[in-house]
N, C-alpha and C positions, 0 to 999 in steps of 0.2 A: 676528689673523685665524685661525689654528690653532684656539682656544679657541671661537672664532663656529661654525668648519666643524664641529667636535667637539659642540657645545652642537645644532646641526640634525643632526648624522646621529642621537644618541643620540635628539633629540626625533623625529623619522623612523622609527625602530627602536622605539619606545616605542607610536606611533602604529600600526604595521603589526602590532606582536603584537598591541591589544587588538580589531583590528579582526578577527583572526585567531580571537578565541573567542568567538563569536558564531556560533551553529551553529543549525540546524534539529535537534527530535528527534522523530521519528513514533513514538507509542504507539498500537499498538491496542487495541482491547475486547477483540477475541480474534484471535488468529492460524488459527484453526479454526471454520469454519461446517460444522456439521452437520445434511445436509438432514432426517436421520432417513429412514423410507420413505414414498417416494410416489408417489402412480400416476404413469403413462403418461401425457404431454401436459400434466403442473402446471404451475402458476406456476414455472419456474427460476432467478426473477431473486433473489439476495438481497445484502445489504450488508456490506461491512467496516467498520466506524466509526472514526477515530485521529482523535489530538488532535498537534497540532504541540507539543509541551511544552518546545522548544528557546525561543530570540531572537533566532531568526531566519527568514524568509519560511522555506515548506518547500514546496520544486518536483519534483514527480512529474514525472521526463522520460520512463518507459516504463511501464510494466504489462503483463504477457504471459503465458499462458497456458501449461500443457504439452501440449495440444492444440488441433484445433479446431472442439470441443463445447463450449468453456468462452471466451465470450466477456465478457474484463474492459472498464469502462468508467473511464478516471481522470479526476480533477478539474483540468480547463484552467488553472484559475488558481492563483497559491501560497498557501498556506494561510498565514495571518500568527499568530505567536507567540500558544498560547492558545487558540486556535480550532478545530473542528472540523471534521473533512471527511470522503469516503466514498468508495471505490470499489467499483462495482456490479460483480457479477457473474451474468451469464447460463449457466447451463447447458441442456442442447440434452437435453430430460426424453422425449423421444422416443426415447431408447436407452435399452431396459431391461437391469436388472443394475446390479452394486456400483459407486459413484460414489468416486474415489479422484484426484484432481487436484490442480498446484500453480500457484499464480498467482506470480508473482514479480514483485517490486516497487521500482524502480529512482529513487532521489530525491538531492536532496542532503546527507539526513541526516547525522548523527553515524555513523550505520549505515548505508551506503547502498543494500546490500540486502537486502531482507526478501521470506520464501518466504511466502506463506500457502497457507494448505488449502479445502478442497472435499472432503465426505466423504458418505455416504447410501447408501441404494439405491432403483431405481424398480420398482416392480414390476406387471405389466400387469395390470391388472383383470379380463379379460374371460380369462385364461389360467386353468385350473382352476377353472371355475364352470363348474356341469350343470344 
């Protein structure tokens, strides 16, 4: 009996670590989008791209901005082993001047969280023209 309860907890123990290394790993294309300069009122919307490069589902439970001109969009569903996916990023191009922002990025990765950037300037069109 000893030998039975010993042969199930080891097989239990054996079972629980390998299920234990099976992770999520979010890589992205770049951690730094730079809008470069642009007018007053552009398109502000642009993308993060990452690969789940772990083996395991990879679930984005928050996404959040360090203000609120920079509205992040994240992906509802999890990203499965392999696979690609995106979180969009809105900034509010109706304030002019230097673009210097952080999105921060809350998952169940190996890492689980990652800062990205938002960087540019806008500059008004219609300001110093005679």
């Amino acid at each position: 009996m000893k030998k039975l309860v010993l042969v199930l907890f080891v097989g239990l123990l054996t079972i629980s670590v390998s299920a234990q290394e099976k992770v999520a790993q979010i890589e992205f294309k770049t951690e730094t989008v730079d809008y470069g300069q642009i007018d007053k009122g552009s398109d502000g919307v642009r993308v993060f791209e990452f690969t789940n490069t772990g083996d395991a589902p990879l679930i984005i439970s928050k996404v959040s901005s360090s203000c609120g001109c920079t509205i992040p969009k994240k992906p509802e569903e999890p990203i499965l082993p392999g696979k690609v996916g995106e979180i969009q990023v809105k900034y509010d191009t109706n304030r002019v001047g230097p673009i210097r922002k952080a999105i921060t990025v809350i998952s169940n990765a190996s890492t689980p969280t990652k800062v990205l950037k938002i960087k540019g300037e806008i500059k008004d069109p219609n300001s110093g023209t005679k």
